[in-house]
C-alpha positions as CSV (number, residue, x, y, z in Angstrom):
1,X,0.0,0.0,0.0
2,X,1.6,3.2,-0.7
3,X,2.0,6.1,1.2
4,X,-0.8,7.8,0.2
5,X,-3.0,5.1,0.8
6,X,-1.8,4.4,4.1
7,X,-2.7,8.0,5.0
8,X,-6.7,7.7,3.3
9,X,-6.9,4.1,5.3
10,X,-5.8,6.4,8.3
11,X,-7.9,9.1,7.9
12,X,-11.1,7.0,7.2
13,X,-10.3,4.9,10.5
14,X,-10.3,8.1,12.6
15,X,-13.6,9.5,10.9
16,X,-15.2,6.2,11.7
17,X,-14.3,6.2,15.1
18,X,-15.9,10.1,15.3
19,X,-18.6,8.9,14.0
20,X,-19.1,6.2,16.4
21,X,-18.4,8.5,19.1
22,X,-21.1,11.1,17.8
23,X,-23.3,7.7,18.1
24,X,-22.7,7.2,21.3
25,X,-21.9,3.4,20.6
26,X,-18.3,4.3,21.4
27,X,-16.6,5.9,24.0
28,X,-14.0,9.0,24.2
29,X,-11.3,6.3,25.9
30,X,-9.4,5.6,23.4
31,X,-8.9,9.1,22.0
32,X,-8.0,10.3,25.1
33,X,-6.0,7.8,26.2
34,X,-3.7,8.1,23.0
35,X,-4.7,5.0,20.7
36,X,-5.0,7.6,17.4
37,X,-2.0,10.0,18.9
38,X,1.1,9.5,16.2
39,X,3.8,10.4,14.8
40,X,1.8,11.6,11.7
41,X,-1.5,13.8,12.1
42,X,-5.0,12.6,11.2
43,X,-5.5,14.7,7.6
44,X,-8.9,15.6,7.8
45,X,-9.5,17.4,4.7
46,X,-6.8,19.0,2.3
47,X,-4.5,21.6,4.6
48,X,-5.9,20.2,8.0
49,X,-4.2,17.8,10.1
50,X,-5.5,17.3,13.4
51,X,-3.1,15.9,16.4
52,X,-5.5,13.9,18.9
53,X,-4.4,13.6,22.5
54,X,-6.1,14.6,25.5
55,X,-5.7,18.1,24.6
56,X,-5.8,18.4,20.7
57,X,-4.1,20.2,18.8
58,X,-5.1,21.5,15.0
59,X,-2.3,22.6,12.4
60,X,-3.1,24.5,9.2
61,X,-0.8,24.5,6.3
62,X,-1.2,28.0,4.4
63,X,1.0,27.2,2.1
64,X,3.4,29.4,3.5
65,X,4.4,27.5,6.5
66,X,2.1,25.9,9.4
67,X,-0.2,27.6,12.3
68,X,-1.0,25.5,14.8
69,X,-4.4,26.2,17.0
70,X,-3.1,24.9,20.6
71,X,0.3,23.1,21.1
72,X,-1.2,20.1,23.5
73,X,0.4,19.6,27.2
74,X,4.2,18.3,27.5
75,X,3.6,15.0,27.5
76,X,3.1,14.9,23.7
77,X,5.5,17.9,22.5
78,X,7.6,15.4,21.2
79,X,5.7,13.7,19.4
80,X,3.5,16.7,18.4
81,X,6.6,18.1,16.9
82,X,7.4,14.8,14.9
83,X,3.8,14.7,13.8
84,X,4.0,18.1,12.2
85,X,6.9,17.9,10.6
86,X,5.7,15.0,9.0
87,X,2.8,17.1,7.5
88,X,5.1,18.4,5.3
89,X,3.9,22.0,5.1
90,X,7.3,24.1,6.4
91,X,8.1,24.8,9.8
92,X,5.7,26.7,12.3
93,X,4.8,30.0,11.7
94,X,2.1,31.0,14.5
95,X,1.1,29.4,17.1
96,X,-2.5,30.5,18.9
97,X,-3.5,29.8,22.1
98,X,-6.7,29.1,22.8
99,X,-6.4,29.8,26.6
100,X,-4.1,29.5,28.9
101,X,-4.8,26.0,30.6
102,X,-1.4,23.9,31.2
103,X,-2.4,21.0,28.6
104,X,-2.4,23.3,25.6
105,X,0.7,25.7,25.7
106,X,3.3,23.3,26.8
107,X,3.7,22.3,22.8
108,X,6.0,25.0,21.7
109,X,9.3,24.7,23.2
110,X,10.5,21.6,20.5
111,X,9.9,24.0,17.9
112,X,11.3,26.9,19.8
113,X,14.4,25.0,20.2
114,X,14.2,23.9,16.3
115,X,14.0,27.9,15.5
116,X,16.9,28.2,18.2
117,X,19.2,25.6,16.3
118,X,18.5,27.1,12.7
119,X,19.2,30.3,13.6
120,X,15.6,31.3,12.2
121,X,12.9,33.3,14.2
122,X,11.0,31.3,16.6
123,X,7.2,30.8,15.7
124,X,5.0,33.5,17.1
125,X,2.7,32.5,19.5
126,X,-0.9,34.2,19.6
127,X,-3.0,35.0,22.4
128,X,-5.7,37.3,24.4
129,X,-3.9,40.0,26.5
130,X,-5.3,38.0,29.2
131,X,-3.3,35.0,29.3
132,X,0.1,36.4,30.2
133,X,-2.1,37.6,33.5
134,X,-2.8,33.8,33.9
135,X,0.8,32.1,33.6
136,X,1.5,35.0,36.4
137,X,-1.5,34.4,38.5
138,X,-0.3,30.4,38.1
139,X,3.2,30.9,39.1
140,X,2.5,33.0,42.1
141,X,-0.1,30.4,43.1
142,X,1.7,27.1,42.3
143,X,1.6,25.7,45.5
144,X,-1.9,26.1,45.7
145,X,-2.3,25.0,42.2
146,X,-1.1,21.8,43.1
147,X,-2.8,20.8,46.2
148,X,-6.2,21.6,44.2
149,X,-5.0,19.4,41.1
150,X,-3.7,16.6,43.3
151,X,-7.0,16.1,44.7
152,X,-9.1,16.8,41.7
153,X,-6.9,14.2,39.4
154,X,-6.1,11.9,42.8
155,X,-2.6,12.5,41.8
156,X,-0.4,13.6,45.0
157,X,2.8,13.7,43.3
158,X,1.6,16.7,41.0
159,X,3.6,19.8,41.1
160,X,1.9,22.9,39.3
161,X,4.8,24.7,36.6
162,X,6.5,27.8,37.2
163,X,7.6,28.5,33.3
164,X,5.7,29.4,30.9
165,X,6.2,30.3,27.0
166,X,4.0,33.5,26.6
167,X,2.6,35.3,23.9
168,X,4.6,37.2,21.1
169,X,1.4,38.7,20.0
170,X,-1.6,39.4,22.1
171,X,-5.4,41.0,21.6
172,X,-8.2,42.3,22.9
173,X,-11.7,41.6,21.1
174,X,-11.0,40.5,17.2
175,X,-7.6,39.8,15.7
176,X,-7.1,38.6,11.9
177,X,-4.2,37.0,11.0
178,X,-3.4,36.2,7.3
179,X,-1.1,33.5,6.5
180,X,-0.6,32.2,2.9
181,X,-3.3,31.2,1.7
182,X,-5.5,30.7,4.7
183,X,-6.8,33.7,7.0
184,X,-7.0,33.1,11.1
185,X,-10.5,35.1,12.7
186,X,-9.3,34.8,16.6
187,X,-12.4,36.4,18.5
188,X,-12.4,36.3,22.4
189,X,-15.0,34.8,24.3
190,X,-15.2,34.2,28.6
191,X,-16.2,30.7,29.2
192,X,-14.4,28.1,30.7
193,X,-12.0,30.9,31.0
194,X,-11.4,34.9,31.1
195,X,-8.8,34.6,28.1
196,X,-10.6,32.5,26.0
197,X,-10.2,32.5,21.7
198,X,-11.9,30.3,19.4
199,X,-10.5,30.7,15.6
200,X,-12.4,30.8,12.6
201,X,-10.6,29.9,9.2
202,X,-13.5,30.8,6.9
203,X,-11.3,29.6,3.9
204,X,-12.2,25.7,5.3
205,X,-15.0,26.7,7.0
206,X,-13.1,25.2,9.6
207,X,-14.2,26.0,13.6
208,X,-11.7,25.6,16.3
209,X,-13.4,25.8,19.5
210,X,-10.6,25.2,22.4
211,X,-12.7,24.1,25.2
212,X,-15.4,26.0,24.4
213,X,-16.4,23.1,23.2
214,X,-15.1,19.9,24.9
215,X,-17.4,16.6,24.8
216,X,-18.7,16.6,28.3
217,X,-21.0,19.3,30.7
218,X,-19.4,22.5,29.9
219,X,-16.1,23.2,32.0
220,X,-18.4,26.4,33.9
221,X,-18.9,25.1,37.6
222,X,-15.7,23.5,38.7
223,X,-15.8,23.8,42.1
224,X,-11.7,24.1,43.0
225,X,-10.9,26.8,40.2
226,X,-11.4,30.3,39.4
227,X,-14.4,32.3,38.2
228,X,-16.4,30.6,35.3
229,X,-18.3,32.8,33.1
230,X,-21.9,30.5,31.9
231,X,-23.6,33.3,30.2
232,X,-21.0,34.5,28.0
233,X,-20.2,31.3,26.8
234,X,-23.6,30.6,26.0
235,X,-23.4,34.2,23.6
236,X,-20.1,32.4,22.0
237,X,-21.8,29.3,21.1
238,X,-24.4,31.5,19.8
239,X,-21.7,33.5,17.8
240,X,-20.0,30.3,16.3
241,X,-23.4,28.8,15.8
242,X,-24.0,31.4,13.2
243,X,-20.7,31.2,11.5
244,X,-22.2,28.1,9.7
245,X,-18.5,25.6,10.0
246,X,-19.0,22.2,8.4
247,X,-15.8,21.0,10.9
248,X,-15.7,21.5,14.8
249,X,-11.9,20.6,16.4
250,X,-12.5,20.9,19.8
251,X,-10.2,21.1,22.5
252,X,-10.9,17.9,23.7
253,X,-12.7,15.1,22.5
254,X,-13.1,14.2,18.7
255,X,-13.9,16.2,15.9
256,X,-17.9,16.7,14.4
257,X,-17.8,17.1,11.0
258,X,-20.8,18.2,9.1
259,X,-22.5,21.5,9.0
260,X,-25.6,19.7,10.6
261,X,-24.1,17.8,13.1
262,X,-21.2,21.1,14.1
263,X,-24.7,23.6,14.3
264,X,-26.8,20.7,16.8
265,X,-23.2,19.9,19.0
266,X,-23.6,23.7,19.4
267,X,-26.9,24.7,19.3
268,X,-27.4,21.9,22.5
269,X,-24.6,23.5,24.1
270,X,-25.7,26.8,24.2
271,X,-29.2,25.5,25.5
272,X,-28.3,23.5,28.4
273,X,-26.4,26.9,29.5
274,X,-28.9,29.2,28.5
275,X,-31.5,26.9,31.3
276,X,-29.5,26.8,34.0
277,X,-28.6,31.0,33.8
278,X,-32.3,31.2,33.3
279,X,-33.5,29.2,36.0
280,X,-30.8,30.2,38.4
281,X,-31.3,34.0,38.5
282,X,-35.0,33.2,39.0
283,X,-34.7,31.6,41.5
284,X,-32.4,33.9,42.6
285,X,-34.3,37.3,41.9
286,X,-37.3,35.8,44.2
287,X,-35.0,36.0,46.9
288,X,-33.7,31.9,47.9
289,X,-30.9,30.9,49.4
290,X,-28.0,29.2,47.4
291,X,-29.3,26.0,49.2
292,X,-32.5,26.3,47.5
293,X,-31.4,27.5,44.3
294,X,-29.3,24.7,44.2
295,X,-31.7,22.2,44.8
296,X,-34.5,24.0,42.9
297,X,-32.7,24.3,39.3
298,X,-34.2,21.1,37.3
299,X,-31.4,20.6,34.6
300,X,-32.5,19.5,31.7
301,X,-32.0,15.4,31.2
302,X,-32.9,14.8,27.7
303,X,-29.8,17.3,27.0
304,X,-27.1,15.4,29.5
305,X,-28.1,12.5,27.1
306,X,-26.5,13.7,24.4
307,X,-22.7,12.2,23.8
308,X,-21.3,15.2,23.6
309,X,-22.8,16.5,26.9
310,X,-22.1,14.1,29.7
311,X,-21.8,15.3,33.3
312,X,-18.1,13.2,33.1
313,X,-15.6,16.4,33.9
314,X,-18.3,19.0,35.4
315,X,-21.9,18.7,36.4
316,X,-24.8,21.4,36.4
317,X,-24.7,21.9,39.9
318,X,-21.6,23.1,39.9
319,X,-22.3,25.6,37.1
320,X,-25.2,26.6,39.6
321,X,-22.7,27.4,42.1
322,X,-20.6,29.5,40.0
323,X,-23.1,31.6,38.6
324,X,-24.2,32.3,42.1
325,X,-20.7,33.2,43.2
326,X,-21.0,35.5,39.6
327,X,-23.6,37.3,40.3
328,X,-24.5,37.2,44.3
329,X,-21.1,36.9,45.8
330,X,-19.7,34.3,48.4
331,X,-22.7,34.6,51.0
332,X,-25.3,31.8,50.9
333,X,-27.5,33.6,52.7
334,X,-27.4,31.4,55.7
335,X,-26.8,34.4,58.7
336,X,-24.5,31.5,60.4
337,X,-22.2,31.1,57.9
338,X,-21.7,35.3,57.1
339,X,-19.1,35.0,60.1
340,X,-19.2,31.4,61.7
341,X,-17.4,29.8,64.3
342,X,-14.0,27.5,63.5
343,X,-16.0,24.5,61.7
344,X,-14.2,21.9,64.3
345,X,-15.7,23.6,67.1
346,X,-19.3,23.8,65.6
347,X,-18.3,19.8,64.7
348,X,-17.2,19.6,68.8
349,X,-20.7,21.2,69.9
350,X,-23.2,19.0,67.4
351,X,-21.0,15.9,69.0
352,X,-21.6,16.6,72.6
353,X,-25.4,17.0,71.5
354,X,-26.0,14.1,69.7
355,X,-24.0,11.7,72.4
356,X,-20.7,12.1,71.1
357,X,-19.0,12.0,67.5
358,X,-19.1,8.2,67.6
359,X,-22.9,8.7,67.8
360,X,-22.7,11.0,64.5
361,X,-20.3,8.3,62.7
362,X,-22.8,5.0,63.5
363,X,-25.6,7.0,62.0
364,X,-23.5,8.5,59.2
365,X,-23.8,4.8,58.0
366,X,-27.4,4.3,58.8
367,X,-28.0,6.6,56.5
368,X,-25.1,5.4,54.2
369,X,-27.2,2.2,53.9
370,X,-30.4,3.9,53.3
371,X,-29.2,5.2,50.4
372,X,-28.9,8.8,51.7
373,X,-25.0,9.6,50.8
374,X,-25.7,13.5,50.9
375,X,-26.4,13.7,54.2
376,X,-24.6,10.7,55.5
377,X,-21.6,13.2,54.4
378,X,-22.6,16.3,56.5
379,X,-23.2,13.6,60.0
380,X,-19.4,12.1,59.0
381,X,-18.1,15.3,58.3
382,X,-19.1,16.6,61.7
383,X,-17.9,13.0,63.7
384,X,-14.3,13.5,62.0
385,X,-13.8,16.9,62.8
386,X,-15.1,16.5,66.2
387,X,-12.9,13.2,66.2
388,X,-10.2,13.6,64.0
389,X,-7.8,11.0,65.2
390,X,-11.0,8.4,66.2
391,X,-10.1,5.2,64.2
392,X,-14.0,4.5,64.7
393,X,-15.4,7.5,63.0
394,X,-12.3,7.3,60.6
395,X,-13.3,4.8,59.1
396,X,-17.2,5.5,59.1
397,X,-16.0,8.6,56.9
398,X,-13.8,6.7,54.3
399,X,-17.1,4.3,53.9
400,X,-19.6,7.5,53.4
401,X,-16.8,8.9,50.8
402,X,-15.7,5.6,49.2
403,X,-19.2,5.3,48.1
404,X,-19.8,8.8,47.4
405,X,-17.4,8.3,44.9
406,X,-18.4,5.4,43.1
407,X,-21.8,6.7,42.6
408,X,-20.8,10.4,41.1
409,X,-20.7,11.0,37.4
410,X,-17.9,14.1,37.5
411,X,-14.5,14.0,37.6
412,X,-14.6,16.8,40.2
413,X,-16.9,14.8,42.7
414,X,-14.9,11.6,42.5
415,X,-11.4,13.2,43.4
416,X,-12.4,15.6,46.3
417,X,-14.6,11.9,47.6
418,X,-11.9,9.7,46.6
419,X,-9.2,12.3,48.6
420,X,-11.4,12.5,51.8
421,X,-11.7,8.8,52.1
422,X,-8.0,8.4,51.7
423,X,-7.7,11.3,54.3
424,X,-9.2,8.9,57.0
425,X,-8.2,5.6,55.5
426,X,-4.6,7.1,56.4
427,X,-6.4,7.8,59.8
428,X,-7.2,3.9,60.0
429,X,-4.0,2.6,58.6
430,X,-1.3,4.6,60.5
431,X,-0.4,5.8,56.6
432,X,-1.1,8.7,54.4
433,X,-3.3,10.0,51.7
434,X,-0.5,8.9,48.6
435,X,-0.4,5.6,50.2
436,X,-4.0,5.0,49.9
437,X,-4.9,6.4,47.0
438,X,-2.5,3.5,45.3
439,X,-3.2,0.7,47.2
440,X,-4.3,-2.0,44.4
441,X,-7.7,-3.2,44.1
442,X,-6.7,-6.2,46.3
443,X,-5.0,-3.9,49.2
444,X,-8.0,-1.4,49.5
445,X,-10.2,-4.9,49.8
446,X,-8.0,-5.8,52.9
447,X,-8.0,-2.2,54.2
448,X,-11.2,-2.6,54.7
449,X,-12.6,-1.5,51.2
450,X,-12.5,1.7,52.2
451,X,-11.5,3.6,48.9
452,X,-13.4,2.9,45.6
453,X,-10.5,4.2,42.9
454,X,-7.1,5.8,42.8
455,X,-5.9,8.1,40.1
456,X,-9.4,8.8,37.6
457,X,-9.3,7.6,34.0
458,X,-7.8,10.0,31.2
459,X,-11.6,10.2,29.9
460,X,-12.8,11.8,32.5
461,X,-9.7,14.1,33.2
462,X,-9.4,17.9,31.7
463,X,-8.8,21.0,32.8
């Protein structure tokens, strides 16, 4: 078969599997996970070659050199850089970033260093003004920044980066970039994030969403990061919507192709947003608390059907949350929590009450049992912090968490449960959190099956 060939066969492979994916009779698993991640891109259509990894990465060749949209995480910059060249298109001209998230700007530095050896300019990176605000928000919060992703990705090894490669070239609202053939319509958009770009090449009627687009819940609740903007990503879906692309490469997740399919993906996304700002604020203009705004919000099902929109990263309620936190501040409206006591010494107080924090921790699992996990949490929450060293009400607490766990959907939910139980399964054991979290299936079993998973599965894992 000759080379050609080989590259047709591949390229019809990968659109099968998309399809499949779009079908919902396959999963996102093997994308994510690497299976279609070469040395060689996926050529989608003539002048587009598509790198998928977790975090993809789209080049463009202009016919005066390559611009890539997103330069994947450092795992694959290697390869990413082998890939490209492979295209056979010249070296790198531009590279845009679609936001600042660690697992697409880590990509440039093998073709930096390419530049460097040549003695040729480097390629220009691309961004909103606001992403060089990021990488210094990041690196004056790394510490922080790795405690949060430890326990979101169950990881406890993670160390956030201090080095970033930012922008040559940065905007504000609209930016056009012509190369070669092929013109670049970066327009900025808050969503997921603050510095947000999606890129139109109207040439290919090509659409390239970052995670604007990302084949789960949309990235706007997550409940460990910054300010998520709901409503202004629903305009931007609304905005690319309208542009009318017959190919979506999203940040994450597998490409739709088809003007039909690329309007619905969006058109879906926009209205699962568009409900849950609409039934939020009304809820919040008739003056609820967050409690009962967050229990009041009915999110619509028949959309969280859809492949493309599975609660698997984020979940609604969290996107509740944020837009609360948007638009009303931090106060729930509870007077005891505007300036509460030390949360141990409410714990120490409800304990005495109820007979003791043992008490709390024997019910926690009455309730566990019944089937009530959300408030089995609050009663083993309350027993441990009354308790903390208790090997008793330890280990009543990894049980309520354990399960909690096993029954989410999110990413998010599973690694702040799965942390908590391995908090007091380390209580139990005379060990620590990094211990648990890797026992084998077979150690957790003798620990007393206290903690359901480790580290999550790459389909599940984002940003």
């Amino acid at each position: 078969m000759t080379e050609h060939n080989e590259a047709e066969k591949d390229r019809a492979d990968y659109a099968t599997y998309a399809d499949q994916v779009w079908q919902g009779s396959e999963t996102l698993l093997p994308h994510l996970s690497g299976a279609y991640t070469g040395d060689e891109l996926v050529r989608l259509r003539p002048r587009v070659g598509f790198f998928p990894a977790f975090a993809n990465v789209a080049a463009f060749d202009t016919g005066d050199g390559v611009v890539l949209v997103d330069s994947g995480d450092f795992r694959t910059a290697a390869q990413l850089h082998t890939a490209v060249k492979a295209f056979g298109a010249g070296p790198v001209r531009s590279v845009v970033y679609t936001h600042g998230h660690v697992d697409h700007v880590f990509g440039v530095s093998p073709f930096d260093k390419e530049a460097e050896d040549a003695r040729s300019a480097r390629p220009e990176v691309v961004a909103h003004e606001a992403v060089a605000a990021r990488f210094d928000r990041y690196i004056r919060t790394a510490g922080y920044n790795s405690w949060i992703n430890r326990r979101q990705f169950g990881v406890p090894s993670l160390e956030w980066p201090t080095t970033y490669r930012y922008p040559d070239t940065v905007y504000q609202d609209r930016l056009s970039l012509r190369r070669g053939e092929l013109t670049f319509e970066l327009v900025h958009a808050r969503g997921e994030t603050d510095d947000h770009t999606y890129v139109w090449v109207p040439e290919l009627k090509t659409l390239c969403t970052g995670d604007l687009f990302i084949w789960n819940t949309p990235n706007a609740g997550n409940p460990q990061k910054v300010q998520r903007y709901p409503e202004d990503w629903a305009r931007a879906l609304r905005a690319m919507q309208e542009l009318g692309a017959e190919l979506l490469l999203p940040g994450h997740g597998v490409p739709i192709m088809g003007a039909e399919r690329v309007n619905r993906a969006l058109d879906d996304t926009a209205r699962l947003l568009e409900s849950l700002c609409e039934q939020t604020r009304e809820l919040m203009n008739a003056g609820h608390r967050l409690d009962a705004v967050i229990h009041g919000v009915e999110v619509p099902e028949e959309l969280l059907s859809r492949p493309y929109l599975h609660p698997a990263y984020d979940e609604p309620e969290f996107v509740v949350r944020n837009l609360w936190r948007l638009w009303g501040g931090w106060y729930d409206q509870n007077p005891a929590h505007l300036k509460p006591a030390p949360e141990a010494a409410v714990a120490a107080e409800y304990a005495r009450a109820a007979g003791g924090a043992l008490t709390l921790a024997r019910r926690a699992r009455e309730l566990l049992a019944e089937g009530d996990l959300r408030l089995a949490s609050h009663l083993a929450e309350t027993a441990a912090l009354a308790a903390p060293t208790d090997v008793e009400v330890a280990r009543a607490r990894a049980e309520v968490y354990a399960q909690r766990a096993l029954e989410e959907t999110s990413t998010m939910a599973r690694g702040v449960f799965n942390w908590a139980a391995a908090e007091s399964a380390a209580v139990v054991e005379g060990t620590d959190v990094a211990t648990e979290l890797t026992r084998s299936p077979e150690g957790r079993k003798r620990a007393g099956g206290m903690i359901s998973v480790g580290v999550v599965d790459d389909e599940d894992r984002c940003c």
